[in-house]
Phi, psi and omega in degrees: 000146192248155165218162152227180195232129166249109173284098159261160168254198182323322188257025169031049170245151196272153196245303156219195194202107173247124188280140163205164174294137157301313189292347167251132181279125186258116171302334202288341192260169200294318185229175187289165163311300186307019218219005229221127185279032178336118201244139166248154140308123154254350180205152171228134162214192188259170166253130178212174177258131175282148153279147181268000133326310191293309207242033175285335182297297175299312160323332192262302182316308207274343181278334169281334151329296218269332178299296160313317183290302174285026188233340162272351155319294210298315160324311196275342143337281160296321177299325186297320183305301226288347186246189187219124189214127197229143192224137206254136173262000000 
C-alpha cells in the first residue's frame, strides 16, 4: 500500500509531493503515516470584521431579548414582594 503527502501554497499550486511504503518508515516526514488526517475544504474565506449593517439585525435582537428579560425579572420580582408564601417540609 502507497500513500502520499502533499505541500501546496497559498494559491493551491502544488509545492511537493512524497510517496512512501506504509511498511517503510521515513524519518524525513514530520509523524509516522498512521498519524496522519485527511480534511476536505469545502470553503475558503478571508477573515474580516462583520460591518455593522451586515450584524445590525442581531444586535437589535439580542438587545430586545435582554430587555425583555429584565422586564420580566423586574414583574417577577414585584410579584414576589407583594405575596406571602410559606412552604411545608
Amino acid at each position: 500500500m502507497f500513500s502520499a503527502i502533499w505541500k501546496y501554497t497559498d494559491k493551491n499550486e502544488l509545492l511537493e509531493e512524497k510517496k512512501f511504503d506504509s511498511a517503510i518508515t521515513d524519518t524525513t516526514l514530520p509523524a509516522p503515516p498512521q498519524d496522519f488526517r485527511l480534511l476536505l475544504l469545502e470553503d475558503r474565506r478571508v477573515a474580516r470584521t462583520e460591518t455593522l449593517a451586515e450584524v445590525r439585525e442581531r444586535i437589535e435582537k439580542d438587545l430586545l431579548v435582554q430587555e425583555r428579560e429584565r422586564l420580566r425579572k423586574k414583574w417577577v420580582d414585584r410579584l414576589k414582594g407583594k405575596a406571602f408564601v410559606r412552604t411545608f417540609q
